[in-house]
C-alpha positions in Angstrom: -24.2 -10.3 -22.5 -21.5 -9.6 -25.3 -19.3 -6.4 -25.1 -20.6 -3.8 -27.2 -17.6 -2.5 -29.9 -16.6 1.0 -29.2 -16.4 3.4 -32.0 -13.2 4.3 -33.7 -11.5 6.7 -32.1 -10.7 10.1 -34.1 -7.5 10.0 -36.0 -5.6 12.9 -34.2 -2.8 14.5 -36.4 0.6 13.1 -36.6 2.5 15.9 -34.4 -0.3 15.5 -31.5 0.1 12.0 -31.2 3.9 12.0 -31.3 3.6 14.5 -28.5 1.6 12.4 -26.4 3.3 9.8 -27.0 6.5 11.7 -25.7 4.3 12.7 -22.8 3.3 8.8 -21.8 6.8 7.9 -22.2 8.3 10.4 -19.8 5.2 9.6 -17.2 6.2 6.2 -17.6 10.2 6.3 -17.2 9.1 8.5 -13.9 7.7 5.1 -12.3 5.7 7.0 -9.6 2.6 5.2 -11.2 0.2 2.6 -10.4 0.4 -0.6 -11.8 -2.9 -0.6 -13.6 -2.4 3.3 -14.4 1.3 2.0 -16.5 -0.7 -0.5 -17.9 -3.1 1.7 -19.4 -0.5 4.3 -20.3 1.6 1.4 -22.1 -1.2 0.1 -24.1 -2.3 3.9 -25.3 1.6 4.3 -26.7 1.7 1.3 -28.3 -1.5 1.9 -30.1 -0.2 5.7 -30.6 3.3 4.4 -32.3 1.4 1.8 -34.8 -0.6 4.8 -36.1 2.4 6.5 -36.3 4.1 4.1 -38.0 1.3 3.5 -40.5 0.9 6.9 -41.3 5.3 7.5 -41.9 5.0 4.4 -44.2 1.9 6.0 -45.9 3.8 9.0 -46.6 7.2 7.1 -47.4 4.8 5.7 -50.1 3.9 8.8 -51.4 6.9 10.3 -51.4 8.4 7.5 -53.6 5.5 7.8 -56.4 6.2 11.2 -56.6 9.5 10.9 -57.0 8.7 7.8 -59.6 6.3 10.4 -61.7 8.6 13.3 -61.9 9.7 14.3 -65.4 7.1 12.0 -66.9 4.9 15.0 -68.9 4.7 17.5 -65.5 5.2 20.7 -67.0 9.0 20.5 -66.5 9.4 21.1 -62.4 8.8 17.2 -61.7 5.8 17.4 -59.8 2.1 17.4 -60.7 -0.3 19.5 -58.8 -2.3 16.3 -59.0 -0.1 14.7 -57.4 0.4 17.1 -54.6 -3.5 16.6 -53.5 -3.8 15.0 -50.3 -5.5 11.7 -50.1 -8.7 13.0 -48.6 -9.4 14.1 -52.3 -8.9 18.0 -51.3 
């Protein structure tokens, strides 16, 4: 019978999963774990630092294309509030 794919799991904010991640890593550098227990800890960080990592280059992006529109017709302070929207459209 084929594994069924679990859902997506909810995006949790940026600060959250940095602190958790700083949580797993101290758990883990204590070593008074199981094996499979580090195991599962280890995989959780490493999925926790890629979304990290996506997310810092997402705003690195950002950052930059606001810096590359400022002073192009913005009302004179270099930044749009169109530009300041967030990218869920709000």
């Amino acid at each position: 019978m084929a594994k069924k794919a679990s859902p997506p799991e909810p995006e949790v904010p940026f600060e959250e999963a940095l602190e958790r991640l700083e949580a797993l890593v101290e758990a883990l550098e204590e070593g008074d774990l199981e094996l499979e227990a580090s195991l599962e800890k280890f995989e959780e960080g490493v999925k926790l630092v890629r979304s990290c990592s996506e997310r810092l280059k997402s705003a690195e992006l950002r950052v930059k294309q606001l810096e590359a529109r400022s002073g192009s017709g913005d009302g004179g302070d270099g930044v749009r509030e169109s530009d300041l929207a967030l990218e869920d459209g709000s």
